[in-house]
N, C-alpha and C positions, 0 to 999 in steps of 0.2 A: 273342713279345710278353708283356710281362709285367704283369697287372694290379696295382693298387694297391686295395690292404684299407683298407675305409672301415666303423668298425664303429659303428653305432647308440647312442646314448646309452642307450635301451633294451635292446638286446643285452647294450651292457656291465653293466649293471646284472645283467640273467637269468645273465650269466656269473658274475659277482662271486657271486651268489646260493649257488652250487655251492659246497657246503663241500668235496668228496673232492678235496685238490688234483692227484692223477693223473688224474681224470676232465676238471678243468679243463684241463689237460696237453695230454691227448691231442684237445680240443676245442681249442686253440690251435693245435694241429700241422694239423690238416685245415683250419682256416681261414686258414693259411701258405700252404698249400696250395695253395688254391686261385687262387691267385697266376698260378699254370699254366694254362692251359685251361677257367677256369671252366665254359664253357658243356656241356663234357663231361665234368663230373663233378656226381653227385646225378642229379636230376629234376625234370623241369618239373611244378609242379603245375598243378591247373584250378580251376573255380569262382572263388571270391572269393581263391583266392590265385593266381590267372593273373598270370603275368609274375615270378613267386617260383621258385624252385629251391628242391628240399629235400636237404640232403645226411648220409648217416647216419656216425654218430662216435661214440667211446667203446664197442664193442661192442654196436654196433647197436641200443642203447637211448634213445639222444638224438640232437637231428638241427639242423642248422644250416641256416634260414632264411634267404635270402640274394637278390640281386635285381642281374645283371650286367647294367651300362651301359656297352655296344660305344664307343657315342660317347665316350664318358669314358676310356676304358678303367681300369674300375672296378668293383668287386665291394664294395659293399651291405649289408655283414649285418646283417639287420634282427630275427632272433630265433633264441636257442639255446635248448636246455632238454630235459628227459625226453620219450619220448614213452609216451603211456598213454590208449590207443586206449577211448574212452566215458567218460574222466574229464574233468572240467570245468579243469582245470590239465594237460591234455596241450597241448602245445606250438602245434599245429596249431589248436586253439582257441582259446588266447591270444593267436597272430598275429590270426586273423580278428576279436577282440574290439579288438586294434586299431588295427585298418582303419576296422572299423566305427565306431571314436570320433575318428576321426583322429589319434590319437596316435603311429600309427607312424613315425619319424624316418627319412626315407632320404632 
């Protein structure tokens, strides 16, 4: 079965963001991707991102944010970007930033 890529107004924005356009590249290929088997590929996250998948891309320095609905059969992406574990622009805290404001479009 094959999902269908529903990418965020936000997402595409954090993608568009990315000056290095091989890094954009290789973030487009794994979000093609996941077309396949979403559910087994990344990781379920916990806390305030339950129900998110986080999947690593571009040499394991950036991760794609993403949220698979069975019923739909559809895949979500609701945040790309670096990841920079205790900085306030690491990815995983800008998803929760928002949640927290409702801004996140999925």
């Amino acid at each position: 079965m094959t999902y269908r890529i529903i990418i965020a107004p936000t997402a595409l924005k954090m993608l568009q963001a990315i000056k290095d356009r091989k890094i954009r590249t290789q973030l487009r290929d794994r979000i093609n991707a996941l077309a396949e088997t979403p559910n087994q590929q990344g990781k379920a996250l916990i806390r305030e991102l339950a129900g998110h998948r986080s999947l690593r891309a571009a040499g394991q320095r950036y991760r794609i944010i993403y949220r698979v609905v069975d019923d739909l059969v559809q895949v979500n992406i609701v945040a790309a970007g670096i990841r920079k574990e205790g900085d306030k622009r690491d990815i995983y805290e800008l998803t929760k930033k928002l949640i927290r404001l409702g801004l996140l479009d999925e």
